[in-house]
N, C-alpha and C positions, 0 to 999 in steps of 0.2 A: 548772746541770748537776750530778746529783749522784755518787758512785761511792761503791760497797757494798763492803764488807770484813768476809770471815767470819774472828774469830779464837776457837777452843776455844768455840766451837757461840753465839758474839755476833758479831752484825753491827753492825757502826759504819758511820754513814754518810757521807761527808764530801762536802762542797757547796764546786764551785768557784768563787772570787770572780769577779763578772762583770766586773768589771773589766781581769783580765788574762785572761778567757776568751777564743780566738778566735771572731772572727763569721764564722759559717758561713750568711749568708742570703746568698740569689742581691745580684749587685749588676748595678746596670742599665750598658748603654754609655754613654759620654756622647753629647748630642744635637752633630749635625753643623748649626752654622749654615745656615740655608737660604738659598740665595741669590736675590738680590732681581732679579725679571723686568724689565727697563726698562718703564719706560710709554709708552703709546702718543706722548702728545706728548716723550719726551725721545727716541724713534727716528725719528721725524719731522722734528726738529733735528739730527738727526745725518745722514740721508739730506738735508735741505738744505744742510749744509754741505760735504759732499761732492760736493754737484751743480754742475755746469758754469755757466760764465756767463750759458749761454744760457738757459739754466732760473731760476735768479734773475733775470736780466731781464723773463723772462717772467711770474713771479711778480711784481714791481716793478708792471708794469703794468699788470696783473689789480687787484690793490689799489690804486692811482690810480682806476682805472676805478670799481672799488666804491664806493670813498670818493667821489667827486664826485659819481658817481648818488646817494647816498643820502644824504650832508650838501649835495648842492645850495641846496634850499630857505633853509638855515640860513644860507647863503654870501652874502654881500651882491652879487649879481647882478639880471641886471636883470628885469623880467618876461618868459616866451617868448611871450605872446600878444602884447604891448604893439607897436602903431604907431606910427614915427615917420616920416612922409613925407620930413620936411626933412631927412632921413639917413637915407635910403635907396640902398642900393650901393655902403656904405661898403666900403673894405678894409683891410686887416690894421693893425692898433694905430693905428684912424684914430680922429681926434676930429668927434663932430658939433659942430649947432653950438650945443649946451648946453654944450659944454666937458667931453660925461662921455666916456668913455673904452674903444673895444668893439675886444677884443684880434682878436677873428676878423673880424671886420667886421660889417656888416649884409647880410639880407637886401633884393631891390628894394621890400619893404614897408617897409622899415625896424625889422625886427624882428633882434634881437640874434642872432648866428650862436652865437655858445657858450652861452645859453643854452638854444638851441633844441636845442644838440650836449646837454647833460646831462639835459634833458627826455625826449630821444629815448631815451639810452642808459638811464635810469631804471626808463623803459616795455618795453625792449627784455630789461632784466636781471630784472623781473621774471614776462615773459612766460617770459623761457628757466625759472630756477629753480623756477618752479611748474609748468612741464610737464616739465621732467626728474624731478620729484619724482611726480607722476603715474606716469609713464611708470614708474618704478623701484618706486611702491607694487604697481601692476598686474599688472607684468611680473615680479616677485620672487614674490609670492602664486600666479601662476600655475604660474610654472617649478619651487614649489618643493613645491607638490603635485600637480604631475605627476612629478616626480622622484622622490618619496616614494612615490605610492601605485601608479605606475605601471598597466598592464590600460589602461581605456577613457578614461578621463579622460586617460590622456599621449597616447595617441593622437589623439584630441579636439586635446586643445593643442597636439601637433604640428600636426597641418594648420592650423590658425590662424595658429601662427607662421610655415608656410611662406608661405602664401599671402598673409600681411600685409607679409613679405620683400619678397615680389614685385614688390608693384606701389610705385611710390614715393610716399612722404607725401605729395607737393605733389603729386601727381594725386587722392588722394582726399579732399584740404583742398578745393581749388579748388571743384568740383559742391558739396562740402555749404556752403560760405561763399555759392558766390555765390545757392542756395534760401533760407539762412538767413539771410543777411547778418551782417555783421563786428561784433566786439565785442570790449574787449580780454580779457574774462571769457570768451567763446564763441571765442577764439582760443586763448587759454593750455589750455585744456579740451581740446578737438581734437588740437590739437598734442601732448599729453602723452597721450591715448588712442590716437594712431595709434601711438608711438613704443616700447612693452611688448614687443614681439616680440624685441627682439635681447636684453633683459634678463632675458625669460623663457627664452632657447633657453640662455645662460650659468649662469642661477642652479640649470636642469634639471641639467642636466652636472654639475655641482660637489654637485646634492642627490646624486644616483642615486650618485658618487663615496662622499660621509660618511655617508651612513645605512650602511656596511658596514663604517662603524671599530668600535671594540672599546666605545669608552665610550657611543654607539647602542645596542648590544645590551645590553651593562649599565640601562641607562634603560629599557627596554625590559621587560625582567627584573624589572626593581623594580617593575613595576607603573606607569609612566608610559605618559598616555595618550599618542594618535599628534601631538595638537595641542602638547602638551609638547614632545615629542621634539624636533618641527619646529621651536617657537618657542625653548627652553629651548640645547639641544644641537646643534641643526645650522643656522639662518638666520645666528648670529652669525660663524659662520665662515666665510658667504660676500658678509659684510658688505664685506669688501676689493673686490673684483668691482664690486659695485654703486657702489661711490663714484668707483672711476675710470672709469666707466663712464658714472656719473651727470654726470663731468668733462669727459669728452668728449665726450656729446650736448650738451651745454650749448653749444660754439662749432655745432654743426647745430643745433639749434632755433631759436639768433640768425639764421642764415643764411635758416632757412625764413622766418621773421617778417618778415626786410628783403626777402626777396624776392616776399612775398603782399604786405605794404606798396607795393612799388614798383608790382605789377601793379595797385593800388588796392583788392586785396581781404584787406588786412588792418588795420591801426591808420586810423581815422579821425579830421579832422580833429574838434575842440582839442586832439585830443590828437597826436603827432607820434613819431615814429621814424626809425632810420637810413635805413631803405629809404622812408621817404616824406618824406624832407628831399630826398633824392635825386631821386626822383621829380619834387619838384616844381621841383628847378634845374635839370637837364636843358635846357632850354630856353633857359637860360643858360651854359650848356658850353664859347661860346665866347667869350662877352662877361667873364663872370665864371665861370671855372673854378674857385675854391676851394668856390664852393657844392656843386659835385658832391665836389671834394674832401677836404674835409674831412672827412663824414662816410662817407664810403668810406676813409679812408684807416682812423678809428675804427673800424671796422665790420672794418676787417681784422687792424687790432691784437688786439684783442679776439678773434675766432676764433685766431691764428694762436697767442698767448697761452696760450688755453686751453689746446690742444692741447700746445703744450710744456712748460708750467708742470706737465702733470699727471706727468711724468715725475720731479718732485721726491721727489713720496711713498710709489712704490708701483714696482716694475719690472716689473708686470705692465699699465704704462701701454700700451706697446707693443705687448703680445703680447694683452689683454683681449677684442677683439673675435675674434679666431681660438678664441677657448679654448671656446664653446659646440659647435664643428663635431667636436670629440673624440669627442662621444657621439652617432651616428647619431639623427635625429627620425624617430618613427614615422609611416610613409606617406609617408617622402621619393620 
């Protein structure tokens, strides 16, 4: 910085040391720490730990459940096809007469009762999980470009969903199984295509909701197309919905599976299930009762399970299936 001085017609110019100049340049705020958002699994942990007994239990025997069906094989168990006559109608932690050792008993073939229970429940977990997962790709995609684009296409979907409401699954399984007959691949398929309506009337409601926030329009604005918008900015926020949702059909799709099973028109044998292990003891109901019950008793663990175990993660457990009827469907 310099400063001028006229003395008797000379200017002297004197120049201030920078040194001791004040700094006259803007100065920034300091930044405010940002604070760090929990992650999905450390809230997760936190609503389990503050969940009731009842809910950890339920969770406890979802994961027994899981784990057996799927490290079975690996488990030193016996074969579920295997005959053995000369130990046939055993019961509970009886010894044939090889000296081996079968904790539920035997079937009147003599075919081992627990493995036949983790065979069943095997086939049964993965009939449910891949048609829940159907069910939720179908029913999201639909819901959530009719929500979005709304005019003729939501309308469309509405009637679809109403009408697929209506009538219930195990009436429009039954006719097409017994034309087509049973498969475990043509079962899981079915089951997961009837079951999109209640996933679509939710995911509609909750689009037609977020396409009207502020950071939507923004995306919008910038030049993002409609498929962005959908996929980028609004499906992920109704990701919660569909997984407790995806939770809960999971104990009804087990339930539909054991009950086409029992009627004989679903899992066929080599292969076996809860509802056709049952099926075939029945006969034995009164001679040998743990045949039926055993795998009914499974069979109810496991739905009842689900059903409260989902309350661990999400408190929208309870309320999830009501929350599609907030937004009136067109052509109700």
């Amino acid at each position: 910085m310099g400063m001028h001085l006229e003395s008797g017609g000379a200017t002297v110019t004197a120049v201030a040391d920078p040194a001791t100049a004040p700094d006259t340049s803007p100065t920034k705020a300091p930044r405010r720490p940002r604070a760090k958002k929990p992650s999905q699994l450390r809230a997760a942990a936190t609503k389990l730990r503050h969940s009731g007994a009842v809910t950890l239990l339920s969770l406890a025997v979802i994961t027994f459940i899981v784990l057996l069906a799927v490290l079975g094989p690996l488990l030193p168990f016996y074969d579920p096809h295997q005959q053995n006559l000369s130990g046939a109608g055993l019961g509970l932690w009886s010894t044939d007469n090889k000296g081996t050792r079968h904790i539920l008993g035997t079937d009147p073939l003599g075919v081992d009762t627990l493995s036949q229970l983790i065979l069943g429940g095997r086939i049964s977990l993965l009939i449910a999980c891949s048609a829940a997962l159907i069910s939720a790709v179908i029913g999201t995609t639909l819901g959530a470009v009719a929500g979005y684009f709304g005019g003729i296409v939501d309308r469309l979907v509405g009637v679809a969903v109403d009408v697929t409401l209506a009538v219930p699954r195990v009436l429009i399984l039954i006719p097409i199984i017994a034309v087509f007959g049973s498969s475990v691949q043509l079962l899981l398929f079915l089951i997961g295509v009837t079951g999109w309506a209640l996933f679509a009337r939710i995911v509609r409601a909750q689009v037609m909701s977020l396409k009207r926030r502020d950071y939507v329009d923004a995306a919008v604005m910038m030049g993002s197309s409609d498929t962005r918008v959908l996929v980028r900015h609004i499906l992920p926020n109704t990701m919660n919905s569909v997984i407790v949702l995806a939770s809960l059909d999971l104990g009804s799709v087990v339930l539909i599976e054991s009950g086409l099973s029992y009627l004989g028109l679903g899992v066929r044998p080599p292969n076996t299930s809860w509802g056709l292990m049952i099926n075939a003891a029945q006969e034995y109901v009164t001679t040998q009762p743990r045949l039926v019950l055993v795998p009914s008793v499974a069979l109810v663990l496991l739905v009842l399970a689900t059903n409260l175990g989902t309350r661990a993660f999400t408190s929208e457990g309870r309320d999830v299936k009501q929350a599609g009827n907030t937004v009136p469907i067109p052509g109700a």
